[in-house]
VEXFI-329521 format. One record per residue (C-alpha): residue in three letters; x, y, z. Coordinates in steps of 0.1 Angstrom, whole numbers, plus 2048, in hexadecimal, padded with zeros to 3 digits. Example, Ala and Ser with C-alpha at 12.3 -4.5 7.8 and 13.67 -1.06 7.14 Angstrom:
BEGIN
ALA87B7D384E
SER8897F5847
end
This chain:
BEGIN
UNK412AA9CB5
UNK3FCAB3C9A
UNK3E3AA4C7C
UNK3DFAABC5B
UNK3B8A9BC5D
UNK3B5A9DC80
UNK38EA94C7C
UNK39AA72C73
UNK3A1A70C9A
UNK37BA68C9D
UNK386A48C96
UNK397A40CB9
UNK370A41CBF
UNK372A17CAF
UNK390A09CC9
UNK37EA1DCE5
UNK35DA0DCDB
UNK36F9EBCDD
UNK37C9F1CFF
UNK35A9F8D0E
UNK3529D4CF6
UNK36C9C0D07
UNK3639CBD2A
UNK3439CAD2A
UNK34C9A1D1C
UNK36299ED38
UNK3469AAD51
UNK32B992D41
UNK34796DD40
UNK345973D69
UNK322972D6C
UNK323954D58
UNK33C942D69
UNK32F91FD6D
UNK332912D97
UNK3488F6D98
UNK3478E1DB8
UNK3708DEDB7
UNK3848FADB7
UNK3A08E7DB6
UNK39A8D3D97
UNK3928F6D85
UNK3B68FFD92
UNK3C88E0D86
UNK3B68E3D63
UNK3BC909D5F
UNK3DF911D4D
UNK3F8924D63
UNK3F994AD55
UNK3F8968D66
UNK3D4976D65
UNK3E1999D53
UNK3ED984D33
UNK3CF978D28
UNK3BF99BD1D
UNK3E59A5D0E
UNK3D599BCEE
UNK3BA9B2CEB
UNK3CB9CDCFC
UNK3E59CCCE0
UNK3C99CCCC1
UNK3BD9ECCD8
UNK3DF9F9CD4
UNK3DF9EFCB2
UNK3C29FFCA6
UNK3C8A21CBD
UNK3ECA26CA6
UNK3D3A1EC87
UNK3BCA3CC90
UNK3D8A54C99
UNK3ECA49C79
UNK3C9A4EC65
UNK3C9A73C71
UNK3EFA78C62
UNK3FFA84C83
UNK419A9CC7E
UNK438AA8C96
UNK44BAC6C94
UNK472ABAC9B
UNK494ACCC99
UNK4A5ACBC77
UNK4C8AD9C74
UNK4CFAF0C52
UNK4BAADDC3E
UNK4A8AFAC24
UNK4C2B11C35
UNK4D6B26C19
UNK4F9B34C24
UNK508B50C11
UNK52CB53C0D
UNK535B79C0A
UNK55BB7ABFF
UNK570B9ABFC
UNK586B95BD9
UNK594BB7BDD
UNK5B6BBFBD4
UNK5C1BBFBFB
UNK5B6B9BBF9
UNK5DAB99BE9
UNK5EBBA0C0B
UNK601B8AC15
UNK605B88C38
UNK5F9B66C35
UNK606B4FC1B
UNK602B4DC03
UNK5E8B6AC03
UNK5CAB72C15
UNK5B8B6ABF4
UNK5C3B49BF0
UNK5BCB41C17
UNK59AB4AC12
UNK591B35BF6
UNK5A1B19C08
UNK58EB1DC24
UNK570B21C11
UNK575B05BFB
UNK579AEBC1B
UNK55AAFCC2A
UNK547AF4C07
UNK552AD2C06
UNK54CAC8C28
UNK527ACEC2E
UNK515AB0C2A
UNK4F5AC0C3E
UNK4E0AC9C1D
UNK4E8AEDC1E
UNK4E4B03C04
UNK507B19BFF
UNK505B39BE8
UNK526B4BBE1
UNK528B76BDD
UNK54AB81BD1
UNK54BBA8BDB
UNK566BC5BD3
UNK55BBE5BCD
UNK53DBD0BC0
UNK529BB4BCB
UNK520B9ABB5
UNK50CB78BB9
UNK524B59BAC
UNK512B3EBB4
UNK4EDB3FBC1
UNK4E2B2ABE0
UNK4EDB04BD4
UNK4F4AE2BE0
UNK50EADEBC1
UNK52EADCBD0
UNK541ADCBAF
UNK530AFDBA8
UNK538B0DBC7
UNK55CAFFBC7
UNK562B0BBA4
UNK559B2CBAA
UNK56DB31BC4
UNK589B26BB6
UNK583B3EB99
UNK584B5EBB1
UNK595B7DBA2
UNK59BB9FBB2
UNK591BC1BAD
UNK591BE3BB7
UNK580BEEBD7
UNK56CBE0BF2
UNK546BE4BF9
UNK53ABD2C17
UNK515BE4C14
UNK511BD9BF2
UNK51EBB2BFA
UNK503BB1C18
UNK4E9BBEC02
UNK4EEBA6BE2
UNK4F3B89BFB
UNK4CFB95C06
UNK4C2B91BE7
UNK4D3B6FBE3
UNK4BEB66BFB
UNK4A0B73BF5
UNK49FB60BD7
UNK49DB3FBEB
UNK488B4AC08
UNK462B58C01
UNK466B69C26
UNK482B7DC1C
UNK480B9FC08
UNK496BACBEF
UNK4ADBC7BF9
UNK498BDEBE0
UNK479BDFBFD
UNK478BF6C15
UNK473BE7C34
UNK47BC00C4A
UNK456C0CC59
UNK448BE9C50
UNK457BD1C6B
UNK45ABD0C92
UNK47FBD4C97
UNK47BBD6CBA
UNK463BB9CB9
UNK47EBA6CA5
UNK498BAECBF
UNK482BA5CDC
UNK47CB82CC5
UNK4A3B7ACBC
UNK490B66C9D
UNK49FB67C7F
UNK49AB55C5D
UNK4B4B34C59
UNK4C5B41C3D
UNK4E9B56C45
UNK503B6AC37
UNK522B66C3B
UNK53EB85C2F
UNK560B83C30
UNK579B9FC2F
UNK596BB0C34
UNK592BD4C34
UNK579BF0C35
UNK55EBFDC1E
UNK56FC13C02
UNK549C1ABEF
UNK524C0FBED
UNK50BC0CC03
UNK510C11C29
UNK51BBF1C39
UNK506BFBC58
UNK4E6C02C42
UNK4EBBDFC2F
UNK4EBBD0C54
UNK4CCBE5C5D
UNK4BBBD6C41
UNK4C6BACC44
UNK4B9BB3C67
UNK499BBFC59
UNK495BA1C43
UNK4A0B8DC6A
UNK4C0B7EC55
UNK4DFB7DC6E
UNK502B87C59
UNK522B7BC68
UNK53CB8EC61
UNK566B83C61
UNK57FB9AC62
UNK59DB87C52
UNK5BFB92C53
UNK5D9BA0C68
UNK5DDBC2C73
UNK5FFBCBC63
UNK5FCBD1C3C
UNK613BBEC29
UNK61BBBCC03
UNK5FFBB5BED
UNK60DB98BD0
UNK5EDB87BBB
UNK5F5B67BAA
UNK5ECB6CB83
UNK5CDB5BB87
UNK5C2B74BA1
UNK5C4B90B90
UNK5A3B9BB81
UNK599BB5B67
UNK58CBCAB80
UNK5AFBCDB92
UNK5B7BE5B7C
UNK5B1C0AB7A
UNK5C1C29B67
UNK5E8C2AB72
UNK5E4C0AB84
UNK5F6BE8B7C
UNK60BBCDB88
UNK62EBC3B87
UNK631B9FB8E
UNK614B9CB9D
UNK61BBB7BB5
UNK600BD5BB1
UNK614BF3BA1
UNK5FFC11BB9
UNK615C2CBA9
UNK618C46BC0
UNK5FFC38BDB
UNK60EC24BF8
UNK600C0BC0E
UNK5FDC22C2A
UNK5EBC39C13
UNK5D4C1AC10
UNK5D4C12C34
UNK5AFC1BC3B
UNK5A1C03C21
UNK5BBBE9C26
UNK5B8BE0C4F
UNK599BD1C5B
UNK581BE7C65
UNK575BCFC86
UNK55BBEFC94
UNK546BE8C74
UNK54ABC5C71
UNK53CBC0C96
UNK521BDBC90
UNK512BC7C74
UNK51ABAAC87
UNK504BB4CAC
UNK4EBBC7C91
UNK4E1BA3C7E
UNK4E1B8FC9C
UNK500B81C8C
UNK520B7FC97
UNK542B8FC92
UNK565B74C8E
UNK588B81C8E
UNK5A3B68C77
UNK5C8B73C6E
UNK5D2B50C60
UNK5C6B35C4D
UNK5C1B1EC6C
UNK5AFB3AC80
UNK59AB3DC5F
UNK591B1BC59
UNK582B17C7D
UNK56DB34C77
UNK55BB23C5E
UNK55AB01C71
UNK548B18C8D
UNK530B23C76
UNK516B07C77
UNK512B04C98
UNK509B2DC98
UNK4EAB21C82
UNK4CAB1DC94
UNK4BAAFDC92
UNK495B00C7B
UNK476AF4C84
UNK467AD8C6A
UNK444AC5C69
UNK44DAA2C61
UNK430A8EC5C
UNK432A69C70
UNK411A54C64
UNK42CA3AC56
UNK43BA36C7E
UNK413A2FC8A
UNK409A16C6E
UNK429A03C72
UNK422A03C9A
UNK3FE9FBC91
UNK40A9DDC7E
UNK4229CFC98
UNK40C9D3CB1
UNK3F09C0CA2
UNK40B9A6C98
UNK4129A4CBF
UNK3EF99DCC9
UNK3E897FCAC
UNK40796DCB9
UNK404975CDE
UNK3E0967CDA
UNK3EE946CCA
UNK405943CE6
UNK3E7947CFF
UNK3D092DCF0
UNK3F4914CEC
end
């Protein structure tokens, strides 16, 4: 325990002072105790209490005055406070793959389901930002406590072309450093700044998290394992999901799925189901089955850590797992309020147990 105006403790100096008063009384009744020649009369006038009771009184206005002092000097404790001022970024793939559907009634659909229950259910104060990345990466909804917001945006996911895990990592970086002073934008160089081996040897890292989904590999941007390199710089763990199954199935986006940037020169859809012209699936196959090596690189490079889900019930108890893979932070909580109340009781105690004594 801590003060805020711990000189104010000077004035434990007044009970203590007291004390050495009450004694010292005490001391000086005895040698004034008048000689009476029967004992037993003092007896049978005396009132039966136990000898300890009768200094319960002052040792409660004692009491009473030491919780004063203490409360004076505005004690402070530092106590375990799950989430609260934590931000979680959501990093969603909405690339065309995200049509798949091996689960039903696509992967896209299962996600924002999942993601929609996670946003609804946390009632711990945590801030949730959402990053929608393709062969782009682009902040939705910046770190909020509005869960209309965040539902509504991700119920308004479209796809697009591509997939760039280094460049989700990175803008989810940013997100972040927006709402944390500790945290640096992706733009500094940290790299011959910090102790990495020093933060290793620690296993500290800021509250705040990122969370990416996907279901493929990197087609473009920045190197996935250089992104990680970074959000460990910045001691922000990324926990990556690889979500999907291993067989690639046919890609069919509902209408409202389909974004403007699904489209590209030759490429369209029939029904829903992505016209790839002469390209096939297995042409795609690179880009369009997890790439699990990566995913668990960035994973043990963050501090994070890497979840496997191929339905929508594996899915949504990946993000039910999530909180309990949040450290718990560290908060001063200032108590003066707890001491002057005990003060108060306490001297209440002593006026009515000294009624009850002279009764």
């Amino acid at each position: 325990m801590s003060f805020a105006w711990p000189l104010l403790l000077a004035l434990l100096i007044v009970p203590a002072l007291l004390l050495v008063a009450y004694l010292v009384m005490l001391k000086k009744r005895k040698k004034e105790a008048i000689t009476y020649t029967s004992l037993s009369l003092i007896r049978e006038a005396a009132p039966t209490r136990s000898a300890w009771k009768q200094h319960l009184p002052a040792a409660l206005l004692l009491a009473s005055l030491v919780s004063l002092a203490l409360g004076a000097a505005r004690p402070i404790i530092s106590t375990e406070v799950p989430l609260s001022r934590t931000s979680i970024i959501l990093t969603l793939d909405v690339s065309l793959s995200m049509c798949s559907t091996d689960v039903e009634p696509n992967r896209l659909a299962v996600a924002q389901d999942a993601a929609r229950q996670f946003v609804e259910n946390r009632d711990d104060g945590t801030q949730i930002g959402i990053v929608a990345f393709g062969g782009t990466a682009e902040l939705i909804v910046p770190p909020t406590n509005d869960t209309s917001e965040l539902v509504e945006a991700v119920d308004g996911f479209t796809t697009t072309l591509g997939t760039g895990i280094g460049n989700a990592t990175i803008t989810a970086l940013d997100a972040i450093a927006e709402v944390n002073p500790d945290v640096e934008r992706a733009t500094v160089d940290l790299s011959g700044v910090v102790d990495r081996d020093a933060i290793a040897a620690s296993g500290e890292f800021v509250p705040d998290i990122v969370v990416l989904l996907t279901d493929g590999a990197n087609s473009q941007g920045v190197d996935p394992l250089l992104a990680a390199q970074q959000a460990f710089d910045r001691q922000v763990r990324v926990f990556t999901i690889g979500f999907g199954g291993d067989e690639i199935a046919e890609m069919v986006c509902a209408p409202d799925q389909i974004g403007p940037g699904s489209f590209a020169p030759g490429f369209g859809f029939d029904n829903g189901v992505p016209d790839l012209g002469d390209t096939t699936l297995d042409d795609l196959r690179p880009f369009l089955v997890i790439d699990e090596p990566t995913l668990m690189a960035v994973a043990d490079t963050t501090g994070g850590e890497y979840f496997r889900a191929e339905d929508s019930a594996q899915l949504i108890d990946v993000f039910n797992q999530l909180p309990s893979q949040i450290v718990l932070q560290e908060q001063d909580v200032e108590i003066t309020v707890a001491f002057l109340i005990a003060s108060a009781m306490l001297l209440v105690a002593a006026y009515a147990m000294s009624l009850r004594l002279r009764r």
